[in-house]
Wavefront OBJ file of the C-alpha trace (Angstrom):
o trace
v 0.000 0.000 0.000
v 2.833 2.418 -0.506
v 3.696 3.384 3.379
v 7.194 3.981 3.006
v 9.324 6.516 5.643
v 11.113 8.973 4.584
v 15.161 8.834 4.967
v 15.775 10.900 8.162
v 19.062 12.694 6.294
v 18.309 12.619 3.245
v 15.500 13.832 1.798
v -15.252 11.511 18.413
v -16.774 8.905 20.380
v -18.564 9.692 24.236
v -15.475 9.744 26.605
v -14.926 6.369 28.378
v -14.952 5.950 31.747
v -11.808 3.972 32.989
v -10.146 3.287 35.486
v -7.083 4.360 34.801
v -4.362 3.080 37.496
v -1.469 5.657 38.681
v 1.738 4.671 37.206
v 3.118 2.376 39.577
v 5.777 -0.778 39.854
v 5.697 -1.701 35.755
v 8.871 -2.307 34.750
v 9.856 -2.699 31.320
v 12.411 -4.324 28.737
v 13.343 -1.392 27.032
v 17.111 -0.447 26.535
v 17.397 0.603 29.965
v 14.580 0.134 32.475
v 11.390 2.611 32.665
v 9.818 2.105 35.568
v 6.363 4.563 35.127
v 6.389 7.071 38.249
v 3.631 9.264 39.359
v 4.664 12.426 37.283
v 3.571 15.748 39.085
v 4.689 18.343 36.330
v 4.050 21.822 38.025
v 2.252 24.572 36.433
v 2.730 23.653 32.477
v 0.933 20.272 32.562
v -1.206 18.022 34.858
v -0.296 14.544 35.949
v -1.312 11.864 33.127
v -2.351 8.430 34.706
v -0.893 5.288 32.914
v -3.636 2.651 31.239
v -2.410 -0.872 32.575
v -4.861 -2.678 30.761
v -3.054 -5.852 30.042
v -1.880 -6.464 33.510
v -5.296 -6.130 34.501
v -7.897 -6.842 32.117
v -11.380 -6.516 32.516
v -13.724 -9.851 32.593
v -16.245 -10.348 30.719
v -19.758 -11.601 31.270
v -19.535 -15.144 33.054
v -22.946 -16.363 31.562
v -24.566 -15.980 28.251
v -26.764 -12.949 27.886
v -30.158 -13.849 26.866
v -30.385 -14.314 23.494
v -26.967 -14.849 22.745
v -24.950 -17.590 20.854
v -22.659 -19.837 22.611
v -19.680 -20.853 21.087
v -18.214 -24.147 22.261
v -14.214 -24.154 21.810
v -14.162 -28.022 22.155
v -15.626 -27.692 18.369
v -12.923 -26.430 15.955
v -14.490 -23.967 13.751
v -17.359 -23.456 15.880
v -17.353 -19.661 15.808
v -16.824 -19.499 12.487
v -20.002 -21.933 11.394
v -22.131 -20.275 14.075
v -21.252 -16.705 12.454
v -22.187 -18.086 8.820
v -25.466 -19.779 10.083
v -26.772 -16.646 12.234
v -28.351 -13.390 10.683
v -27.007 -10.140 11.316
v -26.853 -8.469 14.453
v -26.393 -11.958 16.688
v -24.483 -11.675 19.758
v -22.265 -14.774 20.499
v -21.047 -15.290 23.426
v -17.695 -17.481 23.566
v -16.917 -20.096 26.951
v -13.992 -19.820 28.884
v -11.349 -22.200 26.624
v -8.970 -22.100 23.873
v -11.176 -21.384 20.196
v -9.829 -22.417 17.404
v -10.591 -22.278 13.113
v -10.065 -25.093 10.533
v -6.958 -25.637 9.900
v -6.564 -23.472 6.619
v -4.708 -20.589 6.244
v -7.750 -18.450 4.983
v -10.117 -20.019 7.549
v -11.549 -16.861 9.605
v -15.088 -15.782 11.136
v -16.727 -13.566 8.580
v -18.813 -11.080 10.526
v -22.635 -9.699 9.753
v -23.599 -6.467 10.222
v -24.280 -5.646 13.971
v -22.440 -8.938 15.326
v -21.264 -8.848 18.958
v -18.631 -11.079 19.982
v -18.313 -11.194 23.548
v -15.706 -13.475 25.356
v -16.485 -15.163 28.721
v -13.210 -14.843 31.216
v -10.432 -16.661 30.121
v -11.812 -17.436 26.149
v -9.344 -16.748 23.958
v -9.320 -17.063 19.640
v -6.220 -18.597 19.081
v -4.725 -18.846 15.190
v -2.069 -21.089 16.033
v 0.250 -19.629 13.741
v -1.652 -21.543 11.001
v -4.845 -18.928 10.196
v -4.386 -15.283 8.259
v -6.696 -13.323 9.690
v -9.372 -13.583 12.708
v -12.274 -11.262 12.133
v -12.805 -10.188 8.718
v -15.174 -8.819 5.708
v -16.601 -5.411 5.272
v -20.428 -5.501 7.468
v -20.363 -2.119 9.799
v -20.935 -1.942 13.232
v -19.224 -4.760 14.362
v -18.334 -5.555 18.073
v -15.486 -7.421 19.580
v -15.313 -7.422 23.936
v -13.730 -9.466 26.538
v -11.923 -11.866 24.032
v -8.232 -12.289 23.646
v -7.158 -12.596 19.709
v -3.636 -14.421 19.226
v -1.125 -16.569 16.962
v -2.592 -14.981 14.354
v 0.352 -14.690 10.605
v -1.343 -11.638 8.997
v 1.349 -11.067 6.105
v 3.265 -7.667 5.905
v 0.877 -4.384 5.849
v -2.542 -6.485 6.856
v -4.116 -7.084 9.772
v -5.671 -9.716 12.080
v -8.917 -7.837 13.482
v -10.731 -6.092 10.969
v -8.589 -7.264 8.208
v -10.643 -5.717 5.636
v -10.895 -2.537 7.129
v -14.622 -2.145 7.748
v -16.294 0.744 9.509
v -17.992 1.210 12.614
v -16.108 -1.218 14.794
v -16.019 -1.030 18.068
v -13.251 -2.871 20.114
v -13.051 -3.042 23.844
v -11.374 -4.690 26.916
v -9.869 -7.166 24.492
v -6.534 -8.177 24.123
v -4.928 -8.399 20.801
v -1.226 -10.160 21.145
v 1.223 -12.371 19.737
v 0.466 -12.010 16.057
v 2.369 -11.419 12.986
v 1.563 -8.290 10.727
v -0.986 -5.962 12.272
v -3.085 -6.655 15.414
v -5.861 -4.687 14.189
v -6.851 -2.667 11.220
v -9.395 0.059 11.196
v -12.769 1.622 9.517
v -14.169 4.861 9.328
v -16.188 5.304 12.882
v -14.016 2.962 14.651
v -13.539 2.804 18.403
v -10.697 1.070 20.207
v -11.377 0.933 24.059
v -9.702 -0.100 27.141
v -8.198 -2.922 24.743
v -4.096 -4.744 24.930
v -1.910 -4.512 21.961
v 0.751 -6.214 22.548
v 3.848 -7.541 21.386
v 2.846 -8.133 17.550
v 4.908 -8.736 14.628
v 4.359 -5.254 12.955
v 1.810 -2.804 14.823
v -0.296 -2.641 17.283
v -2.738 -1.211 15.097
v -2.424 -0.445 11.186
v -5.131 2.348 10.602
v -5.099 2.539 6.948
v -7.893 1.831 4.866
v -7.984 1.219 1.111
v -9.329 4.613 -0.610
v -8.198 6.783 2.238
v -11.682 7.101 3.745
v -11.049 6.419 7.688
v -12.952 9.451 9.364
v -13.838 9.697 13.197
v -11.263 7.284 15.063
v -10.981 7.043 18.448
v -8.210 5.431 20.626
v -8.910 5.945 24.027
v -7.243 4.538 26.959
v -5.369 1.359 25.511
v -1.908 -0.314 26.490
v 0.208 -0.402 23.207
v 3.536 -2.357 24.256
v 5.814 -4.223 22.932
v 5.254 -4.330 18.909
v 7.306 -4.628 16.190
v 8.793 -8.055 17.262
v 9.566 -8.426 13.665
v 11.620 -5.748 13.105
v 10.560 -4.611 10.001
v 12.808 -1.702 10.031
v 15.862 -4.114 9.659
v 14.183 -6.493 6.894
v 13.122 -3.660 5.165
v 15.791 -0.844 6.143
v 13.839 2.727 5.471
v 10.504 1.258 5.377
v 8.575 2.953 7.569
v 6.734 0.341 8.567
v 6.741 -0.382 12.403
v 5.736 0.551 15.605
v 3.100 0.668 18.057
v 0.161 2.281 15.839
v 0.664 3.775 12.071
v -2.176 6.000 11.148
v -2.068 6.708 7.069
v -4.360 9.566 5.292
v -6.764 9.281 8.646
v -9.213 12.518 8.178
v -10.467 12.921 12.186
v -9.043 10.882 15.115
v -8.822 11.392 18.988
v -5.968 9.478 20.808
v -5.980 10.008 24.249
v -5.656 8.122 27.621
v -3.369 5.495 25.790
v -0.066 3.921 27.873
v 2.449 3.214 24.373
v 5.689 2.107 25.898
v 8.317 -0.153 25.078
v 7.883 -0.461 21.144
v 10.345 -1.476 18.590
v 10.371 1.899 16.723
v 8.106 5.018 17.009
v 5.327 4.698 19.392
v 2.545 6.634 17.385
v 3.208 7.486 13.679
v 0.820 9.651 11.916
v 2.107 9.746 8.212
v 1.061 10.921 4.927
v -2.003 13.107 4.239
v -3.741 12.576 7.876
v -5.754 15.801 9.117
v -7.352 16.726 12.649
v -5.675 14.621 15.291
v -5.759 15.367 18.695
v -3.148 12.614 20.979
v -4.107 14.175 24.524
v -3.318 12.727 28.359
v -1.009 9.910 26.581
v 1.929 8.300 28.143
v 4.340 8.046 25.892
v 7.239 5.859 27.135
v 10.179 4.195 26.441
v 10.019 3.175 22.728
v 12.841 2.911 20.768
v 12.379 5.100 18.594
v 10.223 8.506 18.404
v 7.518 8.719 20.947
v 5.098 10.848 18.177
v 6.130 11.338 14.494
v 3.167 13.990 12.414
v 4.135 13.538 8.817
v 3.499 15.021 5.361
v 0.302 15.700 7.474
v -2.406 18.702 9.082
v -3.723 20.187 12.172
v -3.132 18.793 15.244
v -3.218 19.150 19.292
v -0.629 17.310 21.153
v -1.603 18.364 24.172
v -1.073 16.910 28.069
v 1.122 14.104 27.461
v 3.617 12.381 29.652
v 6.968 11.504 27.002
v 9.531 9.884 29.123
v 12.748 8.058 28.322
v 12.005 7.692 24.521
v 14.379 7.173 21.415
v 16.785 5.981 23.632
v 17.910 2.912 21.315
v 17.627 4.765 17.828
v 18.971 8.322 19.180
v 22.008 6.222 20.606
v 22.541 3.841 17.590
v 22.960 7.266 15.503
v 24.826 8.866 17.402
v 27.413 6.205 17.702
v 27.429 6.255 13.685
v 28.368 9.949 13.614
v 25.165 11.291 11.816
v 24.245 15.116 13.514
v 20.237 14.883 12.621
v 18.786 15.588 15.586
v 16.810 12.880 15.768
v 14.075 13.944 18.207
v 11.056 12.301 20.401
v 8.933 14.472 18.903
v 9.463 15.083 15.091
v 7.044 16.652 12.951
v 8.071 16.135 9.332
v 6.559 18.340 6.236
v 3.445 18.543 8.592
v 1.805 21.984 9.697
v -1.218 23.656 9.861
v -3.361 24.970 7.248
v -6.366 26.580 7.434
v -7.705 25.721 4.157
v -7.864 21.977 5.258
v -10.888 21.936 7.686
v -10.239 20.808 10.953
v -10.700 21.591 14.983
v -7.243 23.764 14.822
v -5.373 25.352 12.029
v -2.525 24.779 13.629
v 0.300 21.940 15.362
v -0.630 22.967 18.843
v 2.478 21.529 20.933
v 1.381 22.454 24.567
v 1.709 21.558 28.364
v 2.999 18.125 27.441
v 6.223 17.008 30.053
v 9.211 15.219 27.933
v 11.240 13.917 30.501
v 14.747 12.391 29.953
v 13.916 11.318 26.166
v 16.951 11.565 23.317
v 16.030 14.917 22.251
v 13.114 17.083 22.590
v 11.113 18.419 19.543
v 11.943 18.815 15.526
v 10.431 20.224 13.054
v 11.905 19.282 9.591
v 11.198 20.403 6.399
v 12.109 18.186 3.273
v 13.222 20.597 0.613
v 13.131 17.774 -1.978
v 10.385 15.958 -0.672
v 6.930 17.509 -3.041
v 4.312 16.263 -5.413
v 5.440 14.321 -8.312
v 9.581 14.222 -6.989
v 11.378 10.981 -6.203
v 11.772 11.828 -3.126
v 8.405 11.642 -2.189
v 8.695 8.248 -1.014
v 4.474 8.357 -0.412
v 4.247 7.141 -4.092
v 1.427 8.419 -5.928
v 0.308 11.206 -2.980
v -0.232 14.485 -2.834
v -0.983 17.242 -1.053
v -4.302 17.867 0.679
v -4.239 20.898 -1.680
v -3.749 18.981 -4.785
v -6.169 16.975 -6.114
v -4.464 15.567 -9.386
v -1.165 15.136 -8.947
v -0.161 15.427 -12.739
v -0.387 19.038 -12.298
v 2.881 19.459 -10.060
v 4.949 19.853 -13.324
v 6.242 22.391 -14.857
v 6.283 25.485 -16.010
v 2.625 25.015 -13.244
v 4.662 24.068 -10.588
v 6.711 27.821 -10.528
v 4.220 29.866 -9.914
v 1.018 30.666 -7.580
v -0.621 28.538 -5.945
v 1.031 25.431 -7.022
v 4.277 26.870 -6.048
v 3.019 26.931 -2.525
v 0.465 23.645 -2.684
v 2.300 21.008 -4.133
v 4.535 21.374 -1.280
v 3.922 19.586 1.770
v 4.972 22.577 4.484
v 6.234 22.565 8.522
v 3.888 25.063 8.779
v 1.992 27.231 11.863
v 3.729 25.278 14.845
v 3.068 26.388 17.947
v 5.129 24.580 21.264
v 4.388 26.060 24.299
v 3.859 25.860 27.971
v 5.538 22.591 27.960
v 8.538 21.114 30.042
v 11.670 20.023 28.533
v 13.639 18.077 31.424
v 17.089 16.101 30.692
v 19.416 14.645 32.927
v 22.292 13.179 30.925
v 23.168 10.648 33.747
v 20.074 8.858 33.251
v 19.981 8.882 29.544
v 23.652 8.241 29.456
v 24.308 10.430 27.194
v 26.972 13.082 26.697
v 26.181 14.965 23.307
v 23.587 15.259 20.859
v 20.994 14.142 23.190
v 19.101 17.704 24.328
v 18.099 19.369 21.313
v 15.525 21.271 20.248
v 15.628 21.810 16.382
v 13.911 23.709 13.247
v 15.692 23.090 10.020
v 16.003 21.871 6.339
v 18.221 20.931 3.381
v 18.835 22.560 1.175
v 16.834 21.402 -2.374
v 19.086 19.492 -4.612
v 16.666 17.391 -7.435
v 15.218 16.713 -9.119
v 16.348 19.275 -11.845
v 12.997 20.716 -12.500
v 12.337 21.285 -8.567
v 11.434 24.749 -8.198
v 12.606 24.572 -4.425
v 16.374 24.087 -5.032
v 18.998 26.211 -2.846
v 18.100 27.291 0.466
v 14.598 29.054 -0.188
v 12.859 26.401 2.043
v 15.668 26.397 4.734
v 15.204 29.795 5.108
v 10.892 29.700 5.108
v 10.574 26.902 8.084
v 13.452 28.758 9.916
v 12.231 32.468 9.661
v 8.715 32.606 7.822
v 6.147 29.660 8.421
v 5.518 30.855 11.679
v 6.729 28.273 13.279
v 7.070 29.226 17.206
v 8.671 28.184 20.836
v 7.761 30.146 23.589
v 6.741 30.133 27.150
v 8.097 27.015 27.878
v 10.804 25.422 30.844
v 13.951 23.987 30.281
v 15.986 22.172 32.616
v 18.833 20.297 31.955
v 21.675 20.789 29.151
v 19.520 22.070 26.004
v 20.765 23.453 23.032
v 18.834 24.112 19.644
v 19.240 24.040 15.859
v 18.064 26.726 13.474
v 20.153 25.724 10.769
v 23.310 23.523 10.459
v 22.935 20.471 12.880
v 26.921 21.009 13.146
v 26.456 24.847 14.776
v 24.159 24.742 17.416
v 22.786 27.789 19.562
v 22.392 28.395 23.192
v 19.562 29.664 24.363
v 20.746 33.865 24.149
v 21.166 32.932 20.085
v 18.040 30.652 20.486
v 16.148 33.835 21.743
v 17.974 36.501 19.836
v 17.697 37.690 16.024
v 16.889 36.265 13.745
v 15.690 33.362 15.209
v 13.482 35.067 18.642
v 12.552 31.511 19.565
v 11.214 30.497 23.030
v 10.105 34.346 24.330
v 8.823 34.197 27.546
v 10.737 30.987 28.499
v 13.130 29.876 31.222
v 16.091 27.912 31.053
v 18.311 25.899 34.092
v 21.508 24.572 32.920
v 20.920 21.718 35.687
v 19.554 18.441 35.416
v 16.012 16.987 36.081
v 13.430 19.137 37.610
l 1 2 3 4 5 6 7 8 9 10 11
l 12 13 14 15 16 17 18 19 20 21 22 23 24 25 26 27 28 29 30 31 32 33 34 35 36 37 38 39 40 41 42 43 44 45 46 47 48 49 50 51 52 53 54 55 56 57 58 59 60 61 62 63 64 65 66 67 68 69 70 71 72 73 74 75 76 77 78 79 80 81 82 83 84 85 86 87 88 89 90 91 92 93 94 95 96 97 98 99 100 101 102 103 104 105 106 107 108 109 110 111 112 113 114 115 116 117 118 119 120 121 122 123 124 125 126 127 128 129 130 131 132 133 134 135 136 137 138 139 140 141 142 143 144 145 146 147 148 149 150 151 152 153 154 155 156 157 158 159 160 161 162 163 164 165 166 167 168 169 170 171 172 173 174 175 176 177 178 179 180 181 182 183 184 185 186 187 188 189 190 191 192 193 194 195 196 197 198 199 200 201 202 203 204 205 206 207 208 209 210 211 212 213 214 215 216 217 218 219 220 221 222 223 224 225 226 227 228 229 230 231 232 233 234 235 236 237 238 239 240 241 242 243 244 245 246 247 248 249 250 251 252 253 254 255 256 257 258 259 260 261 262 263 264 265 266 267 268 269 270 271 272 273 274 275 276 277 278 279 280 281 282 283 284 285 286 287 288 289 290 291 292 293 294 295 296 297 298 299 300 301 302 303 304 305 306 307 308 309 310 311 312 313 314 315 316 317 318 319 320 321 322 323 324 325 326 327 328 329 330 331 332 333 334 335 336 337 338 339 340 341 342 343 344 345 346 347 348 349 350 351 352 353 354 355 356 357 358 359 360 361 362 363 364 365 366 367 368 369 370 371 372 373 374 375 376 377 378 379 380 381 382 383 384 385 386 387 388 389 390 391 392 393 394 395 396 397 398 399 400 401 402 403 404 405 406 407 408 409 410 411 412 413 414 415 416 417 418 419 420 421 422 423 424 425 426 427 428 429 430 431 432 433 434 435 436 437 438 439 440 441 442 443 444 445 446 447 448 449 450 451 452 453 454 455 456 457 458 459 460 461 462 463 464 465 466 467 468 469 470 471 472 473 474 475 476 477 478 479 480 481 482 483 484 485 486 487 488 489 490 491 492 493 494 495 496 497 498 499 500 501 502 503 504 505 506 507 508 509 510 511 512 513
């Protein structure tokens, strides 16, 4: 389906009600341990409470409700036949016990319109590492609860739950673990509640649908750990293709209340063409990689999040290899706002988050080469949300106004504020490269015909896409990139012309706080 990342260097549902336990006594496998503490942050952000869902799940009903199917898991295939031989809108309810399919690769339950699944406690769907796929076909409104889903081989880029990406699904208190490809894919409408995602091959979750048309997601108050056990990044170096969730050309989405810790890779990864996200009261912990990467995407809150000891693994492994990126834990690539792309901001709203001993702090990158129609676009085929037809990013069109400006995807109308940047270098182990804050691009090279060669775009994310720090605290060793990765500013040239980045904020040279 085309998701391919970027080289770094070269180129709403009703609220649930949870209860959400304080971060306490987890421990992870991470790099170096991250043990989740209750996080009091002071007067830029309020304490987020961690979702330990798959430590403690939630039972389900112990008896049939009336009406309901029972599924027997002495009887391979049994939930399977019963979906086939039921109308639409049946609820089945599975016993305690070990399901399983027939013993075919393409052997899965085909749901109906309006079908509940509901697992009784301890019932659990197992694929064996035989069966694709668990739940699939395209009926709305489907309803998955209680049930564990595992040793499911999805191949590369598909999915296990919701396979074919139909809308309207609602999953909750389930846990989704042990499978190869995606856990879960995801519809237009969907819901994902209160569920596990753990330790899969690829993602957690994969929410791309085929023709772009995933509106209205929610992702509220789920553990993502542990994904990627593939690593997809090393069989398919550059791919892009790993981590906890990947969101692709998603038009609406709330993410909030979610505990996404120890992945292989980024934790959350919005990229390509995605508009109107808001990731609020997350704990974002420990994951190899990135914590949050926005790219070639629109208009977004990250607001009230907890980002502690992130990109530990990949920040290092850099590092070590002498390349001066600044790879950050936050890194918003080609993504800003824009006005002219409806949505509940017009803006990246960066605010009263905590990022807490992570490799790095914030980027914001701009891809000089990266535009409609260039081969550095790795999102073959894409454009802009300006754009409709792509063929028209060509020249002598693409010189001039507006497809000068729209075929561009643009680091736009960032705004990072009231947020807390602490580092202490002991615990990260670091001793460069590891506390920066960064706004920069290449300069355009190809192809020949790119109308954005030289340093034009260096110079508009730097100095005139309103892109803006202020009114935040530092503590710790911090410095920041405008510019060359190999001349970095304090914070007097931070603050001073021509940059006038972070007005209003304070910095402490020491560590923690």
């Amino acid at each position: 389906m085309g998701i391919k990342r970027r080289r770094w260097g070269a180129s709403a549902a009703a609220p649930l009600t949870l209860a959400l336990l304080a971060a306490t006594g987890c421990t992870s496998s991470s790099d170096a341990p991250a043990e989740p503490t209750a996080t009091s942050s002071g007067s830029v952000a309020g304490s987020v409470a961690v979702a330990r869902v798959c430590a403690n799940p939630a039972a389900g009903p112990t008896s049939a409700p009336a009406g309901a199917v029972t599924v027997d898991p002495a009887v391979v295939g049994d939930l399977a036949a019963k979906t086939g031989s039921s109308p639409p809108n049946t609820t089945f309810w599975l016993l305690p016990g070990r399901h399983t399919l027939e013993p075919d690769r393409y052997a899965q339950v085909m749901a109906k319109e309006g079908d509940t699944y509901l697992g009784a406690p301890g019932a659990v769907l197992d694929g064996r590492k035989t069966n694709n796929y668990a739940f699939s076909g395209t009926a709305p409104d489907v309803t998955i609860r209680y049930l564990t889903v595992q040793g499911f081989v999805a191949p590369h880029d598909e999915g296990v739950v919701n396979h074919d990406m139909a809308d309207g699904w609602v999953i909750e208190h389930a846990t989704i673990q042990y499978n190869s490809g995606a856990g879960l894919m995801a519809g237009a409408r969907q819901q994902v509640r209160a569920s596990c995602l753990r330790d899969n091959g690829q993602y957690g979750m994969n929410a791309y649908k085929t023709g772009d048309s995933i509106k209205g997601l929610l992702v509220e108050g789920n553990e993502v750990v542990g994904n990627n056990t593939d690593d997809w990044e090393k069989q398919q170096p550059g791919c892009g293709c790993t981590g906890g969730i990947k969101f692709w050309a998603v038009n609406g989405a709330d993410i909030r209340g979610n505990w996404v810790h120890d992945n292989r890779g980024t934790g959350l990864w919005a990229d390509n063409d995605n508009n109107d996200f808001r990731f609020e009261d997350n704990v974002l912990e420990a994951n190899d990689g990135a914590a949050l990467i926005y790219e070639t995407s629109y208009n977004a809150v990250i607001r009230n999040n907890t980002i502690r000891r992130n990109n530990w693994v990949e920040g290092r492994r850099h590092a070590a290899d002498g390349d001066d990126f600044p790879h950050a834990t936050v890194y918003v690539s080609e993504a800003g706002g824009e006005p002219r792309v409806p949505a509940r901001t017009d803006r990246i709203e960066i605010d009263h988050n905590v990022l807490e001993d992570n490799w790095s702090g914030i980027t914001l990158w701009e891809n000089a080469d990266r535009f409609c129609n260039s081969p550095a676009n790795t999102s073959t085929g894409y454009c802009t949300l300006l754009v409709k037809d792509t063929r028209r990013c060509v020249k002598p069109a693409i010189d001039t106004a507006p497809l000068y400006a729209d075929c561009r995807w643009k680091t736009q109308r960032v705004d990072i504020h009231d947020n807390r940047f602490a580092l202490d270098t002991s615990v990260v182990k670091c001793s460069v490269e590891c506390g920066r804050m960064a706004v920069l691009s290449n300069y355009g090279t190809y192809p020949d015909w790119s109308p954005y060669k030289g340093k034009r775009v260096a110079e508009a994310i730097t100095l005139k896409q309103d892109n803006r720090w202020h009114d935040n605290v530092y503590r710790g060793p911090w410095s920041f990139i405008a510019d060359d990765p190999g001349r970095p500013l304090d914070s007097a040239q931070w603050q001073g012309m021509p940059y006038q980045q972070d007005a209003g904020s304070t910095f402490a040279a020491q560590a923690g706080g």
